[in-house]
N, C-alpha and C positions, 0 to 999 in steps of 0.2 A: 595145505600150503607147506612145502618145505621151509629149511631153514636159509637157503640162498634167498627163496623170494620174498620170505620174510624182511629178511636184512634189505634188499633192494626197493621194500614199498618204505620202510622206515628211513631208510636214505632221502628217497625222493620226497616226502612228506618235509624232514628236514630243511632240503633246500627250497621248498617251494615256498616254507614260514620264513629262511633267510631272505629268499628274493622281494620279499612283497614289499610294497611302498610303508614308508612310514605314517602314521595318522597322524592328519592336520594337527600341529596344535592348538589350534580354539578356531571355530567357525568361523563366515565375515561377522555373521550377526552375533558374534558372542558381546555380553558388555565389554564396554573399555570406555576410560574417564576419558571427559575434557576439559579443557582449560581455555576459558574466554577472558577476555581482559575489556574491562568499561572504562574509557573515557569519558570527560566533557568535552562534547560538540557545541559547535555552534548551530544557533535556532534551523539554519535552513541549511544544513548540512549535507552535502551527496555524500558520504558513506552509510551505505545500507547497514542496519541493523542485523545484529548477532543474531546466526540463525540456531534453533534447535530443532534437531529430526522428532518425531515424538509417533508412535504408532500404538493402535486401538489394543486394549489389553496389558499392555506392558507399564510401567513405570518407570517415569522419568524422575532421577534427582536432583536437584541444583541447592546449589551449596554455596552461598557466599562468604567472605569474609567482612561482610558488615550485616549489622541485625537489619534486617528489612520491617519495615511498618506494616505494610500490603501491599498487596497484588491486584493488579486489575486486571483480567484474564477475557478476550474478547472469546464470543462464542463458549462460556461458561457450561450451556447444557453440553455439549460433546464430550466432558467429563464426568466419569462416575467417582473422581474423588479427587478435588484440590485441600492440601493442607498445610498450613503455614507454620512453622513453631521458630522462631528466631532466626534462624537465618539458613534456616533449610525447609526448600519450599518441593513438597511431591507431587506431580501427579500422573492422574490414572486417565488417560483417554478410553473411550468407548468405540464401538464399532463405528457410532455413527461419525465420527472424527474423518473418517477417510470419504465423505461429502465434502471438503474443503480442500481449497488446494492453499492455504496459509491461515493461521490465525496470528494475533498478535497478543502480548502480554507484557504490560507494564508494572514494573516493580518499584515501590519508593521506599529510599531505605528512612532510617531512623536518627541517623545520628547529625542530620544538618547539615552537612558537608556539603561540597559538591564535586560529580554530578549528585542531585537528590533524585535522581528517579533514571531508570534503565529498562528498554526497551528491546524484547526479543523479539522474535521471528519463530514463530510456532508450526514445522511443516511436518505432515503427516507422509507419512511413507509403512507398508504394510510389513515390514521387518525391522530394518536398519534404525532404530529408534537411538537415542544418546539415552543411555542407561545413568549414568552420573557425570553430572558436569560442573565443573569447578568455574565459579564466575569470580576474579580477582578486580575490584574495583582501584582506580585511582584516582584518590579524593584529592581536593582541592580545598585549603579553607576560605573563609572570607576574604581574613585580610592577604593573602595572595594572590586572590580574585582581585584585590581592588588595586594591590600596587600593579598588576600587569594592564589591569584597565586607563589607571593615570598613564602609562606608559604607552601605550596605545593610542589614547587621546592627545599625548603631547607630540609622538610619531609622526599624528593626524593631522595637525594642527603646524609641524615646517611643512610638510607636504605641500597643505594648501597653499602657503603662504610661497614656498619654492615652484607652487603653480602658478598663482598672482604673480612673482616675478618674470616667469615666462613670457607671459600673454600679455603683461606689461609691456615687454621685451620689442615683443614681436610687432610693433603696434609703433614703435621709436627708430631715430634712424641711428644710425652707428656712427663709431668715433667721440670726439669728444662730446660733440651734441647731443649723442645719447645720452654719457655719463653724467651731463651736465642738467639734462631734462630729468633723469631720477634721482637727482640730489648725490650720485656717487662720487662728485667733485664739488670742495667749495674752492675760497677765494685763495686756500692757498697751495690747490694744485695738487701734486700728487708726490712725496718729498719720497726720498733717496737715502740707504745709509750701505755703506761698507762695510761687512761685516769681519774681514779675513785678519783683520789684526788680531782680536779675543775671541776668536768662531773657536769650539772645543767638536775634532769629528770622533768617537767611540771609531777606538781599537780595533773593531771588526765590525766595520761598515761591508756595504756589498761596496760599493763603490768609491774608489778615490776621487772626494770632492777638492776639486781647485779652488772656487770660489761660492759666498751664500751673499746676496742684496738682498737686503729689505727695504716692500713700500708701504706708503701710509695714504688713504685717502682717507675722506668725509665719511665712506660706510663701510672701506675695505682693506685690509690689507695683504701683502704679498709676500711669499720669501720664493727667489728664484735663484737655484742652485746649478751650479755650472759645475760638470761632473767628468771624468773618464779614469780608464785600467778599471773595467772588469774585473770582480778579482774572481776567476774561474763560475762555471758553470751556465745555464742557458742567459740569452740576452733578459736585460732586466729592463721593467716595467713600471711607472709606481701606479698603484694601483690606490691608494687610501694614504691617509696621516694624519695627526693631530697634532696641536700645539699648545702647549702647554706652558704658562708662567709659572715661576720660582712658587708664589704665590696667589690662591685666586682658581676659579675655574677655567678648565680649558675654552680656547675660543671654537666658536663653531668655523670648522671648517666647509667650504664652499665646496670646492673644485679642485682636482689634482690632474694637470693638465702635464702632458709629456709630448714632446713632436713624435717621436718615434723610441722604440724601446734601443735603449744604452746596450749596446756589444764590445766582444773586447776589439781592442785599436780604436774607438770610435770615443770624442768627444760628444757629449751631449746634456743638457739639460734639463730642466723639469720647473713649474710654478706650484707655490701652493698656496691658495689663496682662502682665506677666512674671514669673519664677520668683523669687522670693528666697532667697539662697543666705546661710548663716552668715558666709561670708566677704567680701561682697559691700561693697565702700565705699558710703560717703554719698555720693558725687560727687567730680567732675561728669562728669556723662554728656550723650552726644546722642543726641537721641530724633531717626527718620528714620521718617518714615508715605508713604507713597503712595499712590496711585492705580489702577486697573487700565489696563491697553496705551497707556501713556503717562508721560512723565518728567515729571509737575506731581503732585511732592513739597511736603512740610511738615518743613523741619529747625529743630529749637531745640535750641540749645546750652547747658553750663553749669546744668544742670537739676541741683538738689541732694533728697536723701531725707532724712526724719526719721530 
């Protein structure tokens, strides 16, 4: 071989190591972590349980971040090796593992909390196994457990009662005969106050309020605010409010009823009507209404009842 064709096969060698593809950096099936996160569900919960891939031969790691007690591991012979040490649990499937198309495996940790106990999803697949998987739990204690429970139960408990008055409702005929059949009127009617002498409206209201009346019945009362000037942006709505005494817990509001959403050049109105309680003062209260997905609120303050 001379020395031209020497140089010409070394050339071509050259380029043929420049052109070539680069090698994958890691297989599909190479390991790589995961990261699962355990809530507390409720008893009959449609979200399916956390799955893990797990195939025959390989091992699988899980690793929590609470010490777990034990494992309850369904279909237990398909493994040649479960091992538990604090809060990293291994194991080893065996061939026969891929006769199953799921198993399941329940974990209970140790430290009381809740959730107490965490349920995977064991699927066998003959490569793609989860080599290490990070399970992040998020515990709950008791007493959080119990004040969202009171809170739920007292939820529970207007509901029914705001369904009792429906079906009450529905059942009476209207006007005053109605109100007068469920005791929301007594003998002296339904009283009146004007409020616009001491009414106080915040600086940056959505709306420029003309006028606020307050009413008083036997179970109810009302504050109906009479409104216009827009002050910039889409037409407004009230959507929610509260009412609130100087003094005292808020009253329960009922209903926030509006004929039609307030635009600019348009006068328009709005009621907000709440519980009346026997013990409840005349004033002064702040009434706060709002909006929906946005902070352009209507506050008047120093609002007095008959």
């Amino acid at each position: 071989m001379n020395a031209s064709a020497a140089l010409l096969l070394a050339h071509s060698l050259l380029m043929a190591q420049t052109a070539a593809p680069p090698l994958s950096p890691a297989a599909p099936w190479a390991p790589t972590a995961r990261r699962l996160t355990v809530v507390l569900q409720a008893p009959r919960s449609a979200i399916p349980h956390p799955e893990v891939r797990i195939s025959p031969g390989m091992g699988t790691l899980l690793l929590f971040d609470t010490p777990v007690a034990r494992a309850e591991l369904e279909g237990e012979k398909h493994f040649t090796r479960v091992r538990l040490a604090g809060d990293t649990l291994t194991l080893m499937p065996s061939a026969s593992v891929e006769e199953r198309e799921e198993l399941r495996m329940t974990v209970h940790f140790a430290d009381g909390a809740a959730p107490a106990s965490a349920t995977f999803r064991l699927v066998p697949h003959p490569t793609l196994a989860d080599r290490q998987v990070e399970v992040h739990r998020q515990a709950r204690s008791a007493d959080s457990l119990h004040a969202e429970l009171l809170e739920k139960e007292e939820e529970l408990r207007r509901l029914r009662e705001e369904l009792a008055r429906m079906e009450a409702a529905r059942s009476l005929p209207d006007g005053l005969t109605g109100m007068l059949a469920i005791r929301h009127l007594d003998e002296t009617g339904v009283r009146a106050r004007w409020n616009d002498e001491q009414l106080v409206r915040h600086p940056r209201n959505a709306l420029e309020i003309r006028s606020a009346t307050t009413y008083r019945a036997a179970a109810q009362v009302a504050v109906a605010v009479e409104c216009e000037e827009l002050r910039g942006g889409a037409p407004w709505e009230a959507r929610g409010a509260t009412l609130v005494p100087r003094e005292g817990a808020a009253l329960r509001v009922l209903r926030v009823w509006q004929a039609a959403p307030t635009a600019a050049g348009i006068v328009g109105h709005f009621i907000v009507e709440a519980e009346a309680t026997d013990t409840m003062s005349p004033g002064p209260y702040t009434l706060t209404v709002w909006t929906g997905g946005d902070k352009r609120s209507v506050i008047l303050g120093n609002l007095m009842f008959p």
